[in-house]
PDB file with SEQRES, HELIX, SHEET and CRYST1 records, atoms N, CA, C and O in Angstrom:
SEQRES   1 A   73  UNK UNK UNK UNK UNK UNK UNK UNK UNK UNK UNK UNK UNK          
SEQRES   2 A   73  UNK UNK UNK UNK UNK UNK UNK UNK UNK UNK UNK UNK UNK          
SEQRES   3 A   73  UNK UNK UNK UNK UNK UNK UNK UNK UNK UNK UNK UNK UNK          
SEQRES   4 A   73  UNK UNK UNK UNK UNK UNK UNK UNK UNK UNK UNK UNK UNK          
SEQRES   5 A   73  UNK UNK UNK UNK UNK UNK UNK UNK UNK UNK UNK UNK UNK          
SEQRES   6 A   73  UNK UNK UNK UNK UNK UNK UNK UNK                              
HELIX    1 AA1 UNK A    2  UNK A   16  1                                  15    
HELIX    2 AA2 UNK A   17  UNK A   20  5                                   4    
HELIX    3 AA3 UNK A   24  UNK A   35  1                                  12    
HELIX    4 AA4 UNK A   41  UNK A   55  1                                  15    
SHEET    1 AA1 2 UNK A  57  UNK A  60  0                                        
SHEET    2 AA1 2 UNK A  65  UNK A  68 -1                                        
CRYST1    1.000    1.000    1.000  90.00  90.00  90.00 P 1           1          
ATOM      1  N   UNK A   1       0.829  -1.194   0.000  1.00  0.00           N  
ATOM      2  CA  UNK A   1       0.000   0.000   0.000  1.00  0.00           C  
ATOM      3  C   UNK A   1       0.873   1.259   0.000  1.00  0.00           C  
ATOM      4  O   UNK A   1       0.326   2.238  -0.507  1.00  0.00           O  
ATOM      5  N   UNK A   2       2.090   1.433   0.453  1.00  0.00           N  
ATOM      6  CA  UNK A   2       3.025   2.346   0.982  1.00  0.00           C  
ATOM      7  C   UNK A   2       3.474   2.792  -0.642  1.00  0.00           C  
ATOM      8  O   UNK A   2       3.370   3.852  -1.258  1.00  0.00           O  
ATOM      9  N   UNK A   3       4.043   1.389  -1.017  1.00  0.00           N  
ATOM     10  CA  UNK A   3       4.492   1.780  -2.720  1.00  0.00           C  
ATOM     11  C   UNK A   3       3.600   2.241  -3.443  1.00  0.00           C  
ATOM     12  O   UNK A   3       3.808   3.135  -4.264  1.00  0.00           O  
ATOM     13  N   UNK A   4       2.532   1.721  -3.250  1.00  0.00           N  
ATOM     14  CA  UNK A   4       1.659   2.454  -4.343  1.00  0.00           C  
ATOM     15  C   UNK A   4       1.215   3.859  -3.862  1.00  0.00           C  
ATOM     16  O   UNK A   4       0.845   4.785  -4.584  1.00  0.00           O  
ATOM     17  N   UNK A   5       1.300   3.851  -2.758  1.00  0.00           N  
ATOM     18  CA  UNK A   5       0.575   5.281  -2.353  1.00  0.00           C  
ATOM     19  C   UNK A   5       2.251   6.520  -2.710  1.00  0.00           C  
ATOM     20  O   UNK A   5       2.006   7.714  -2.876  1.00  0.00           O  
ATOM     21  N   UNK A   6       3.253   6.202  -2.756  1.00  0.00           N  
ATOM     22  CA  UNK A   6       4.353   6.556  -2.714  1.00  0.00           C  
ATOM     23  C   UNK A   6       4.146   6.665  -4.724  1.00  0.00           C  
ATOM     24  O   UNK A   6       4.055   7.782  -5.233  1.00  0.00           O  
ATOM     25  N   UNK A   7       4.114   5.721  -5.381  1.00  0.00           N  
ATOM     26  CA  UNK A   7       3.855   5.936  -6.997  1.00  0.00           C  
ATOM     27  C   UNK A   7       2.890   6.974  -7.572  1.00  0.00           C  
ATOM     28  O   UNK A   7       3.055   7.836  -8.435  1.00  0.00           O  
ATOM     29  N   UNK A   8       2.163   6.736  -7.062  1.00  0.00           N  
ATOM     30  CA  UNK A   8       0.301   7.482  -7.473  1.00  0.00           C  
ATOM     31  C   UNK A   8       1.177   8.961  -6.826  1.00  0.00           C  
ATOM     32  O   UNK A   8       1.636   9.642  -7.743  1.00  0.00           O  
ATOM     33  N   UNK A   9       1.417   9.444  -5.592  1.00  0.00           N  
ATOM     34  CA  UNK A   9       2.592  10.812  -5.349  1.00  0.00           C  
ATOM     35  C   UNK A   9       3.303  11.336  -6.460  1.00  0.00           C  
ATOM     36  O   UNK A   9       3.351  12.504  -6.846  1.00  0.00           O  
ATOM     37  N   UNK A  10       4.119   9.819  -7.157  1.00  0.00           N  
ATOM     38  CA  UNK A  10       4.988  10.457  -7.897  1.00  0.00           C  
ATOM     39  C   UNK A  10       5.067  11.125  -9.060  1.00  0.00           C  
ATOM     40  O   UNK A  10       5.753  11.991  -9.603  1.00  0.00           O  
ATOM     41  N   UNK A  11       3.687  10.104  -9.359  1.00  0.00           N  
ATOM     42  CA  UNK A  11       3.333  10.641 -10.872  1.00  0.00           C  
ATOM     43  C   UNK A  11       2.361  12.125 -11.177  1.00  0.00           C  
ATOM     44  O   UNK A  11       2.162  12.846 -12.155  1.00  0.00           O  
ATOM     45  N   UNK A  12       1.895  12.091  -9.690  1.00  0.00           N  
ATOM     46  CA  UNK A  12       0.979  13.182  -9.727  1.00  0.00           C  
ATOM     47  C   UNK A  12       2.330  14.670  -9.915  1.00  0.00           C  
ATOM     48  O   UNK A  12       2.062  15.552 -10.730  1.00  0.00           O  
ATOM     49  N   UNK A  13       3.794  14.772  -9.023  1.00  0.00           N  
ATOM     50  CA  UNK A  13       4.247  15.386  -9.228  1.00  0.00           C  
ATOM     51  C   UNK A  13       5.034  15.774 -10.039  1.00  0.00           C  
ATOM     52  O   UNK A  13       5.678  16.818 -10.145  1.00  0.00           O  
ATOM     53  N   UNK A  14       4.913  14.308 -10.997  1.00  0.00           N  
ATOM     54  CA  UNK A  14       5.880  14.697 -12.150  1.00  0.00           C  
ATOM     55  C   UNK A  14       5.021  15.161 -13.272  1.00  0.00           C  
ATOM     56  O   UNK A  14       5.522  15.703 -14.258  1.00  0.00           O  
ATOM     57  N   UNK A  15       3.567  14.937 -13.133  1.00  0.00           N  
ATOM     58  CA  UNK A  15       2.795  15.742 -13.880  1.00  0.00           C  
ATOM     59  C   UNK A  15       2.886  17.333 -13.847  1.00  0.00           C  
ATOM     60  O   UNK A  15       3.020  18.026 -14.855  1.00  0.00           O  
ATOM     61  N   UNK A  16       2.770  17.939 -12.189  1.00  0.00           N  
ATOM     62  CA  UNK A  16       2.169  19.230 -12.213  1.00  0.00           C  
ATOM     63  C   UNK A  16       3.891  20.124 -12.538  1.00  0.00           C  
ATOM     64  O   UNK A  16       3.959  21.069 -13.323  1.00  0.00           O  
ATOM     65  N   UNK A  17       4.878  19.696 -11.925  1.00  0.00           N  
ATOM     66  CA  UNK A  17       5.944  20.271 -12.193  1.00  0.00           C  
ATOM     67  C   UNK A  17       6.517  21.518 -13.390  1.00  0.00           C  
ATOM     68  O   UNK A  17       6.936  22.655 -13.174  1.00  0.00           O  
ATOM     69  N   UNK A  18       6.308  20.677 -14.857  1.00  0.00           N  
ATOM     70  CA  UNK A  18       6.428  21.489 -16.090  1.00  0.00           C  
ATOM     71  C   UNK A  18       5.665  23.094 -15.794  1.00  0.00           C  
ATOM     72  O   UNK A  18       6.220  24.172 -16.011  1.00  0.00           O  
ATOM     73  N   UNK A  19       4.622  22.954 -15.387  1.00  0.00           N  
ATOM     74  CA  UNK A  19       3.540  24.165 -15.574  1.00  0.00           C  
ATOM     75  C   UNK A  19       4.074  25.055 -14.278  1.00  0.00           C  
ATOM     76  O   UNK A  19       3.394  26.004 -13.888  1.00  0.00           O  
ATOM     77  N   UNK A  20       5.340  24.699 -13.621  1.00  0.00           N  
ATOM     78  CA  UNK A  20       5.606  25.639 -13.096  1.00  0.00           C  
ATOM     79  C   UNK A  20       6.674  26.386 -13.618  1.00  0.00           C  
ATOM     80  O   UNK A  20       6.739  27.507 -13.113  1.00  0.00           O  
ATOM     81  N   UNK A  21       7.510  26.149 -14.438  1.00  0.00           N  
ATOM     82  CA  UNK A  21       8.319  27.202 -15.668  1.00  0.00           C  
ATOM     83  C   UNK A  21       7.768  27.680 -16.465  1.00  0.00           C  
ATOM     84  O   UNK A  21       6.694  27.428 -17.011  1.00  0.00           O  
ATOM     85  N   UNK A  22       8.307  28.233 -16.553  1.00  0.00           N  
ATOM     86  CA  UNK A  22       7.733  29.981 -17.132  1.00  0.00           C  
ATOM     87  C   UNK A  22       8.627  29.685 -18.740  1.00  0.00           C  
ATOM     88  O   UNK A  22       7.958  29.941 -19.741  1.00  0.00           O  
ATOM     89  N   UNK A  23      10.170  29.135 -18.983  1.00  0.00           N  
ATOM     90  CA  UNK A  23      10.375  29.005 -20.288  1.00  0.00           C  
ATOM     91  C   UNK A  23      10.752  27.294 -21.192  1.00  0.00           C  
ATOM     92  O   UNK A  23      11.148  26.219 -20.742  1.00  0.00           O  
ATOM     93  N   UNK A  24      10.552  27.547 -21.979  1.00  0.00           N  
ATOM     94  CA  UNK A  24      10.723  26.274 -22.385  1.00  0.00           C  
ATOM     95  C   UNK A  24      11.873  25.252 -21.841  1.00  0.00           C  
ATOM     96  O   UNK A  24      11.804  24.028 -21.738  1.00  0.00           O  
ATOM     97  N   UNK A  25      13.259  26.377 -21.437  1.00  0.00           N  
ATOM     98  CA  UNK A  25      14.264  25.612 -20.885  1.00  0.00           C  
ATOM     99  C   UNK A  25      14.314  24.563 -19.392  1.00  0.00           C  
ATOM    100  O   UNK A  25      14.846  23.502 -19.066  1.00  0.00           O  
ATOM    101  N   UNK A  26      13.239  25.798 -18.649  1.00  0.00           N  
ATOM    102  CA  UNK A  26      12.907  25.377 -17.590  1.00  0.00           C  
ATOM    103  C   UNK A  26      12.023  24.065 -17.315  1.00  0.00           C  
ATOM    104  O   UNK A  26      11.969  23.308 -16.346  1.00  0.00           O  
ATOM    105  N   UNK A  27      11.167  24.102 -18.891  1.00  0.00           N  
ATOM    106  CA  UNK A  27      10.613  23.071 -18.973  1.00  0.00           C  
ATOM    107  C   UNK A  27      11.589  21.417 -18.963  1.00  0.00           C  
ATOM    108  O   UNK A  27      11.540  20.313 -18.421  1.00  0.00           O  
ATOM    109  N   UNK A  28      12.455  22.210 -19.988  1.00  0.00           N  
ATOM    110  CA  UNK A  28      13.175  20.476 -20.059  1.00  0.00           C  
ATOM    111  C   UNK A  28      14.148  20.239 -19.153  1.00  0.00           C  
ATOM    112  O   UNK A  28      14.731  19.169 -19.329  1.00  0.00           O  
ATOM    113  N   UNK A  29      14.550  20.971 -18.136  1.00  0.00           N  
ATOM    114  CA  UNK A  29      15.180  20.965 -17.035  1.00  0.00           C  
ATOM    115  C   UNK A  29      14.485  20.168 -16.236  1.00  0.00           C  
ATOM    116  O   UNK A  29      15.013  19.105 -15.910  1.00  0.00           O  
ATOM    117  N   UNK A  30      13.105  20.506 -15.724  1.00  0.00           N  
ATOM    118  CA  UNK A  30      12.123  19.975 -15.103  1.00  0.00           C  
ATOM    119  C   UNK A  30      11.846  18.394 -15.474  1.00  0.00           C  
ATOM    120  O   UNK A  30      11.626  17.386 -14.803  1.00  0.00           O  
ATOM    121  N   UNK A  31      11.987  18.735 -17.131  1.00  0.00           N  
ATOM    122  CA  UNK A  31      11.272  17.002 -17.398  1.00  0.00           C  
ATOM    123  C   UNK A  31      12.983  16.165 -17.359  1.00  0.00           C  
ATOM    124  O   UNK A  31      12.998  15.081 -16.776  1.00  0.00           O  
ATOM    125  N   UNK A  32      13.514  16.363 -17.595  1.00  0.00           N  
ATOM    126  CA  UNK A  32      15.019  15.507 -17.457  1.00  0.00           C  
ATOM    127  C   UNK A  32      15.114  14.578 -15.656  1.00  0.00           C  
ATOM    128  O   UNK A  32      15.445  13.468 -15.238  1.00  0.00           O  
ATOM    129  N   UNK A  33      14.498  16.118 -14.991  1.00  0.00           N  
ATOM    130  CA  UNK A  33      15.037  15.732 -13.476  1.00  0.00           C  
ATOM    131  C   UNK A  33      13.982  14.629 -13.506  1.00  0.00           C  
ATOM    132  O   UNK A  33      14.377  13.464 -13.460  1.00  0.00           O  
ATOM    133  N   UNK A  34      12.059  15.015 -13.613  1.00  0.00           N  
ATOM    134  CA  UNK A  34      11.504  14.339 -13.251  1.00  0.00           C  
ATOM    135  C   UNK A  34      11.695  12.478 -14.012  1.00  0.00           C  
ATOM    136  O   UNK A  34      11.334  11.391 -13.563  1.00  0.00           O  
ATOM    137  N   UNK A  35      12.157  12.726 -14.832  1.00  0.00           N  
ATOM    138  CA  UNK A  35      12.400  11.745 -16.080  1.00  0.00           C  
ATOM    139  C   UNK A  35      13.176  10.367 -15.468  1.00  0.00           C  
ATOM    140  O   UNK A  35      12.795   9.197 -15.416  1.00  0.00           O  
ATOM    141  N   UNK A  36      14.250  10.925 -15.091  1.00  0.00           N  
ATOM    142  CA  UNK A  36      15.966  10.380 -14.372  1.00  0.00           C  
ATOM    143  C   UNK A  36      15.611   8.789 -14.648  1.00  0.00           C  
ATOM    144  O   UNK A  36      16.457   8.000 -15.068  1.00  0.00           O  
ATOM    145  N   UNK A  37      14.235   8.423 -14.353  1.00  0.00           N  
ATOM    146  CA  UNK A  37      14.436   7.244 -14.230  1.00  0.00           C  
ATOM    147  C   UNK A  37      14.404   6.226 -15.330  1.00  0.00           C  
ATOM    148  O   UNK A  37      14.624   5.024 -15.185  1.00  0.00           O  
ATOM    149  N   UNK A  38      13.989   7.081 -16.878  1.00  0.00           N  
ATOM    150  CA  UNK A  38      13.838   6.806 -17.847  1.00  0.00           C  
ATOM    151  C   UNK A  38      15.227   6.954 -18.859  1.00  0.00           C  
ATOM    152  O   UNK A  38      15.388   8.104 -19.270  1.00  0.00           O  
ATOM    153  N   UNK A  39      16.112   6.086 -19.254  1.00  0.00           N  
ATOM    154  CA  UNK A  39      17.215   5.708 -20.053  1.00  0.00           C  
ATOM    155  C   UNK A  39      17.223   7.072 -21.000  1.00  0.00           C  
ATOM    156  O   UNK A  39      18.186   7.807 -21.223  1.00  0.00           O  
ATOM    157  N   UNK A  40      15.923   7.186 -21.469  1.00  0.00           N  
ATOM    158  CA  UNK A  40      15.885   7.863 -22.899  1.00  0.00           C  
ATOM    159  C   UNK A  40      15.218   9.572 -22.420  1.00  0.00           C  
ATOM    160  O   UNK A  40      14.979  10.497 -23.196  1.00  0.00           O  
ATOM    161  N   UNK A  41      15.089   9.558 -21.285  1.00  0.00           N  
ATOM    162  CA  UNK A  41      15.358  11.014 -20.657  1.00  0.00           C  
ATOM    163  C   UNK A  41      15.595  12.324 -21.698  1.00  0.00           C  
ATOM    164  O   UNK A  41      14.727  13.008 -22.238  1.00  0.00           O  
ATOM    165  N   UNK A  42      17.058  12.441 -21.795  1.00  0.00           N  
ATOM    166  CA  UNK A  42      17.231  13.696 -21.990  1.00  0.00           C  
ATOM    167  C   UNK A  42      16.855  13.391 -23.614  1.00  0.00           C  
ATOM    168  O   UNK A  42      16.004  14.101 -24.151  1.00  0.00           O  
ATOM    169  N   UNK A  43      17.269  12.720 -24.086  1.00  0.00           N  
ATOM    170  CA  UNK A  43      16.552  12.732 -25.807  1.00  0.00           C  
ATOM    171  C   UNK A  43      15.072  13.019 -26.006  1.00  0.00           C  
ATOM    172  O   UNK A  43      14.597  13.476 -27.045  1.00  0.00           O  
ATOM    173  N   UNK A  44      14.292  12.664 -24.752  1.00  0.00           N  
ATOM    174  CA  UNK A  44      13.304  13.195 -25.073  1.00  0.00           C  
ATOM    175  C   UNK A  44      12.351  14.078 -24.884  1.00  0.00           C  
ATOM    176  O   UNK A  44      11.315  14.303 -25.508  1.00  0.00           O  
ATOM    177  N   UNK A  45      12.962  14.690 -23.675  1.00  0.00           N  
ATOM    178  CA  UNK A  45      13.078  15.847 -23.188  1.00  0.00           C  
ATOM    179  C   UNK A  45      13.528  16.914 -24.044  1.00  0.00           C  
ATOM    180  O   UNK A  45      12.797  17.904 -24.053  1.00  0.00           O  
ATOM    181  N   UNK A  46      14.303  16.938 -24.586  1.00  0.00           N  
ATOM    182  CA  UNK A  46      15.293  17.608 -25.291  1.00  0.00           C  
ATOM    183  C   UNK A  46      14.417  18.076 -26.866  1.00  0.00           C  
ATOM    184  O   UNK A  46      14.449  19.160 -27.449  1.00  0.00           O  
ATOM    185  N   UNK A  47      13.705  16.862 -27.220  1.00  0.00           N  
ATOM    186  CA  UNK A  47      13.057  16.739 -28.741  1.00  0.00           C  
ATOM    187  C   UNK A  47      11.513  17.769 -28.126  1.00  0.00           C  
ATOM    188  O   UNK A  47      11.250  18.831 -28.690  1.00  0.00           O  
ATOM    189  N   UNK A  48      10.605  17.225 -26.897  1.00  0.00           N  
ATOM    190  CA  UNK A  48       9.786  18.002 -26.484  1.00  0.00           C  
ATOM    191  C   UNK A  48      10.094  19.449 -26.453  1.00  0.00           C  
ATOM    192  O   UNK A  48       9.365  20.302 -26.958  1.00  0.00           O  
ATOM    193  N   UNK A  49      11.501  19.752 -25.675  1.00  0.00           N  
ATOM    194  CA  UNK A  49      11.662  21.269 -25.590  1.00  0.00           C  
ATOM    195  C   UNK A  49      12.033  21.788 -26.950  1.00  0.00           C  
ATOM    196  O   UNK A  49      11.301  22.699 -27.334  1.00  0.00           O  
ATOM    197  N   UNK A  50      13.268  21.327 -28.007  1.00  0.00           N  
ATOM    198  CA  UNK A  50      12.830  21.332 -29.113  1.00  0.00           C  
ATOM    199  C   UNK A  50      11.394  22.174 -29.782  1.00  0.00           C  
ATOM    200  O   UNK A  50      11.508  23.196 -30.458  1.00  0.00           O  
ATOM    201  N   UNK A  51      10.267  21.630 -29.499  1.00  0.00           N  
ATOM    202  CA  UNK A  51       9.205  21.816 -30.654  1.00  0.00           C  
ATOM    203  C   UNK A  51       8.457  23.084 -29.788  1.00  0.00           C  
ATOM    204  O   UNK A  51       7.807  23.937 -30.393  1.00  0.00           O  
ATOM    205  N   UNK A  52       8.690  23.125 -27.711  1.00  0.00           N  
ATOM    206  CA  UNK A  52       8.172  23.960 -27.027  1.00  0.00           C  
ATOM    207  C   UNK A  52       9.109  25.150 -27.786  1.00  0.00           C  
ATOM    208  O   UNK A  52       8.582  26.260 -27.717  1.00  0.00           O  
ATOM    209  N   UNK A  53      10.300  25.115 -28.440  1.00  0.00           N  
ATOM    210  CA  UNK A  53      11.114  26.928 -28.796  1.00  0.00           C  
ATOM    211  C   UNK A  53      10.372  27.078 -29.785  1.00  0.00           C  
ATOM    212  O   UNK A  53      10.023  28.253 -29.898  1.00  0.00           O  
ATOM    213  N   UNK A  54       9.808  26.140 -30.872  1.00  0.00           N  
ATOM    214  CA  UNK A  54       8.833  26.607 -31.766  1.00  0.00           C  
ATOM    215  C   UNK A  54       7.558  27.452 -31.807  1.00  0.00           C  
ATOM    216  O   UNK A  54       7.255  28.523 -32.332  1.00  0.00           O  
ATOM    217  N   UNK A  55       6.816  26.386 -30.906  1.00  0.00           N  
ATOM    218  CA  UNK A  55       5.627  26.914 -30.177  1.00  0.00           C  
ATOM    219  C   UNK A  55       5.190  27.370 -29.334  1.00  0.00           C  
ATOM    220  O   UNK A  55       4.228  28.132 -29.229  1.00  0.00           O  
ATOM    221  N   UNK A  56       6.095  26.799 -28.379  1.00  0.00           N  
ATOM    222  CA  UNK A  56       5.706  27.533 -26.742  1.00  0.00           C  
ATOM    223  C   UNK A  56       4.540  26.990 -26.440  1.00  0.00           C  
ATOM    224  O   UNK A  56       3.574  27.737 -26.278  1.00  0.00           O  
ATOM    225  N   UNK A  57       4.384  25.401 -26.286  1.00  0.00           N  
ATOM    226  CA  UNK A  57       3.656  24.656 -26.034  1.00  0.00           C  
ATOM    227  C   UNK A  57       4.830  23.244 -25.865  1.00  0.00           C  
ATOM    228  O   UNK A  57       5.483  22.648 -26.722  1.00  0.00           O  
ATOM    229  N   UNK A  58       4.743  23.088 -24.567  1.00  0.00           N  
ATOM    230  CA  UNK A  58       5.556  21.664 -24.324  1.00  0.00           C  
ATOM    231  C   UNK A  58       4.874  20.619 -23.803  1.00  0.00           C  
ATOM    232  O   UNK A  58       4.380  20.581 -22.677  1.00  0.00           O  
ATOM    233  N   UNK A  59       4.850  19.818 -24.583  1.00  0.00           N  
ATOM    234  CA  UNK A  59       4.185  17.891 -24.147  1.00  0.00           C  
ATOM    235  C   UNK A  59       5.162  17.374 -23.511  1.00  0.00           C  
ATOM    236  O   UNK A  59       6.336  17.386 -23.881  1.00  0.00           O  
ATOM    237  N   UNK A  60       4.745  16.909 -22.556  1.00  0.00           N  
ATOM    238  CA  UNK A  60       5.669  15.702 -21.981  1.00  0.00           C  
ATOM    239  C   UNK A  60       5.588  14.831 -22.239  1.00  0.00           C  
ATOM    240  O   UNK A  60       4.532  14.238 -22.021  1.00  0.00           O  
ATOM    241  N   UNK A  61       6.632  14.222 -22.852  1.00  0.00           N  
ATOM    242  CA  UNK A  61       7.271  13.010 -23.467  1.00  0.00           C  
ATOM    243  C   UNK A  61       6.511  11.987 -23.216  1.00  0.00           C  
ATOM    244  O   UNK A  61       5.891  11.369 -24.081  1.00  0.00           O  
ATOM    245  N   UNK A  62       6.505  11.623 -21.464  1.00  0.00           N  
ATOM    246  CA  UNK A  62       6.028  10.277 -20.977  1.00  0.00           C  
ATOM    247  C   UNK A  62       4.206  10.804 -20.454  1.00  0.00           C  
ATOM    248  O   UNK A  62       3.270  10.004 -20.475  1.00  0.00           O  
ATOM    249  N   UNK A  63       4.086  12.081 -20.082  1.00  0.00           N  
ATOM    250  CA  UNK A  63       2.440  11.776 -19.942  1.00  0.00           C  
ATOM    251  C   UNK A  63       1.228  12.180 -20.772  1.00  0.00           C  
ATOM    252  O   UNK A  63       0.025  11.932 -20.697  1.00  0.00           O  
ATOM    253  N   UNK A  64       2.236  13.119 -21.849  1.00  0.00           N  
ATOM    254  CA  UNK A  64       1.765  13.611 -23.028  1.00  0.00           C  
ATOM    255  C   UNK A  64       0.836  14.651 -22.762  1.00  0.00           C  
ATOM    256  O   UNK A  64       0.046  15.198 -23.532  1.00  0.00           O  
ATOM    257  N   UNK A  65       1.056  14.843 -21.530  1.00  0.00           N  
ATOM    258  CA  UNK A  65      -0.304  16.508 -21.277  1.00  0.00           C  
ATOM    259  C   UNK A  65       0.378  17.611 -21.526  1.00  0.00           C  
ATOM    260  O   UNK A  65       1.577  17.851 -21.380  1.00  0.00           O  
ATOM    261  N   UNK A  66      -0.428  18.210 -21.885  1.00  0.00           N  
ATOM    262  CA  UNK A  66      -0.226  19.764 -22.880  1.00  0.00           C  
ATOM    263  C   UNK A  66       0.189  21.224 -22.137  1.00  0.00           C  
ATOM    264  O   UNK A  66      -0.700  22.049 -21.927  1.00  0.00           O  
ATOM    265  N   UNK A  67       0.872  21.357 -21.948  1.00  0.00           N  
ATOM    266  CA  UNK A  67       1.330  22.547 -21.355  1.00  0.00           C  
ATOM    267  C   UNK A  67       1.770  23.848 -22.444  1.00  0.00           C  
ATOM    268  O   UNK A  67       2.688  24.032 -23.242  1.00  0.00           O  
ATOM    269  N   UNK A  68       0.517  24.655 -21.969  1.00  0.00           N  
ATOM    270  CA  UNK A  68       1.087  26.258 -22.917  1.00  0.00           C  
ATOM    271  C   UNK A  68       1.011  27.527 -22.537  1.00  0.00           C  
ATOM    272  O   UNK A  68       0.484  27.967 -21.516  1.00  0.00           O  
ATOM    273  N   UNK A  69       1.551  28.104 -23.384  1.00  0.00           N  
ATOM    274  CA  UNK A  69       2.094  29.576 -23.112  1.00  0.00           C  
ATOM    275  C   UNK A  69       3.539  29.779 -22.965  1.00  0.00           C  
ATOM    276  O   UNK A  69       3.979  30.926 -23.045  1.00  0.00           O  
ATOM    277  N   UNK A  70       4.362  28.736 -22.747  1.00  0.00           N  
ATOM    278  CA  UNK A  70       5.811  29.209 -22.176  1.00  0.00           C  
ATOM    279  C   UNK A  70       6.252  29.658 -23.118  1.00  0.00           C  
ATOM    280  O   UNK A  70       6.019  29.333 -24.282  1.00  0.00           O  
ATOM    281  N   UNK A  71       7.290  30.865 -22.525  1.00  0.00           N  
ATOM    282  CA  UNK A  71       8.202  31.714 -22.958  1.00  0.00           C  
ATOM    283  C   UNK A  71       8.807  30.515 -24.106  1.00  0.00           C  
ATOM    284  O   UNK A  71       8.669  29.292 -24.082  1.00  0.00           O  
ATOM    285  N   UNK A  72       9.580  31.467 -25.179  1.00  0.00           N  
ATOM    286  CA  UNK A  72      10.672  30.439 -26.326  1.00  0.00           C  
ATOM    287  C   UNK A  72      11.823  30.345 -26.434  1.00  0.00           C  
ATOM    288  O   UNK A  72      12.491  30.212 -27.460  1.00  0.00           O  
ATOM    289  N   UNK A  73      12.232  30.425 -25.062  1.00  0.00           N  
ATOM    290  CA  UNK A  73      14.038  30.278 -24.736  1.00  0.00           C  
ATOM    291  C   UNK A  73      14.199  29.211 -23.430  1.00  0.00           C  
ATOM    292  O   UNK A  73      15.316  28.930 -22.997  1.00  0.00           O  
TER     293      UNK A  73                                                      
END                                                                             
Protein backbone atom coordinates (compact mmCIF):
# COMPACT_ATOMS: atom_id res chain seq x y z
CA UNK A 1 0.00 0.00 0.00
CA UNK A 2 3.02 2.35 0.98
CA UNK A 3 4.49 1.78 -2.72
CA UNK A 4 1.66 2.45 -4.34
CA UNK A 5 0.58 5.28 -2.35
CA UNK A 6 4.35 6.56 -2.71
CA UNK A 7 3.86 5.94 -7.00
CA UNK A 8 0.30 7.48 -7.47
CA UNK A 9 2.59 10.81 -5.35
CA UNK A 10 4.99 10.46 -7.90
CA UNK A 11 3.33 10.64 -10.87
CA UNK A 12 0.98 13.18 -9.73
CA UNK A 13 4.25 15.39 -9.23
CA UNK A 14 5.88 14.70 -12.15
CA UNK A 15 2.79 15.74 -13.88
CA UNK A 16 2.17 19.23 -12.21
CA UNK A 17 5.94 20.27 -12.19
CA UNK A 18 6.43 21.49 -16.09
CA UNK A 19 3.54 24.17 -15.57
CA UNK A 20 5.61 25.64 -13.10
CA UNK A 21 8.32 27.20 -15.67
CA UNK A 22 7.73 29.98 -17.13
CA UNK A 23 10.38 29.01 -20.29
CA UNK A 24 10.72 26.27 -22.39
CA UNK A 25 14.26 25.61 -20.88
CA UNK A 26 12.91 25.38 -17.59
CA UNK A 27 10.61 23.07 -18.97
CA UNK A 28 13.18 20.48 -20.06
CA UNK A 29 15.18 20.96 -17.03
CA UNK A 30 12.12 19.98 -15.10
CA UNK A 31 11.27 17.00 -17.40
CA UNK A 32 15.02 15.51 -17.46
CA UNK A 33 15.04 15.73 -13.48
CA UNK A 34 11.50 14.34 -13.25
CA UNK A 35 12.40 11.75 -16.08
CA UNK A 36 15.97 10.38 -14.37
CA UNK A 37 14.44 7.24 -14.23
CA UNK A 38 13.84 6.81 -17.85
CA UNK A 39 17.22 5.71 -20.05
CA UNK A 40 15.88 7.86 -22.90
CA UNK A 41 15.36 11.01 -20.66
CA UNK A 42 17.23 13.70 -21.99
CA UNK A 43 16.55 12.73 -25.81
CA UNK A 44 13.30 13.19 -25.07
CA UNK A 45 13.08 15.85 -23.19
CA UNK A 46 15.29 17.61 -25.29
CA UNK A 47 13.06 16.74 -28.74
CA UNK A 48 9.79 18.00 -26.48
CA UNK A 49 11.66 21.27 -25.59
CA UNK A 50 12.83 21.33 -29.11
CA UNK A 51 9.20 21.82 -30.65
CA UNK A 52 8.17 23.96 -27.03
CA UNK A 53 11.11 26.93 -28.80
CA UNK A 54 8.83 26.61 -31.77
CA UNK A 55 5.63 26.91 -30.18
CA UNK A 56 5.71 27.53 -26.74
CA UNK A 57 3.66 24.66 -26.03
CA UNK A 58 5.56 21.66 -24.32
CA UNK A 59 4.19 17.89 -24.15
CA UNK A 60 5.67 15.70 -21.98
CA UNK A 61 7.27 13.01 -23.47
CA UNK A 62 6.03 10.28 -20.98
CA UNK A 63 2.44 11.78 -19.94
CA UNK A 64 1.76 13.61 -23.03
CA UNK A 65 -0.30 16.51 -21.28
CA UNK A 66 -0.23 19.76 -22.88
CA UNK A 67 1.33 22.55 -21.36
CA UNK A 68 1.09 26.26 -22.92
CA UNK A 69 2.09 29.58 -23.11
CA UNK A 70 5.81 29.21 -22.18
CA UNK A 71 8.20 31.71 -22.96
CA UNK A 72 10.67 30.44 -26.33
CA UNK A 73 14.04 30.28 -24.74
Amino acid sequence: MRLLSAVVLSLVCLAALPASAETCSQAIAHCIQDGSRHPDADAKCAAAGQACMKTGVFVGPYTRKVWRGFDKR
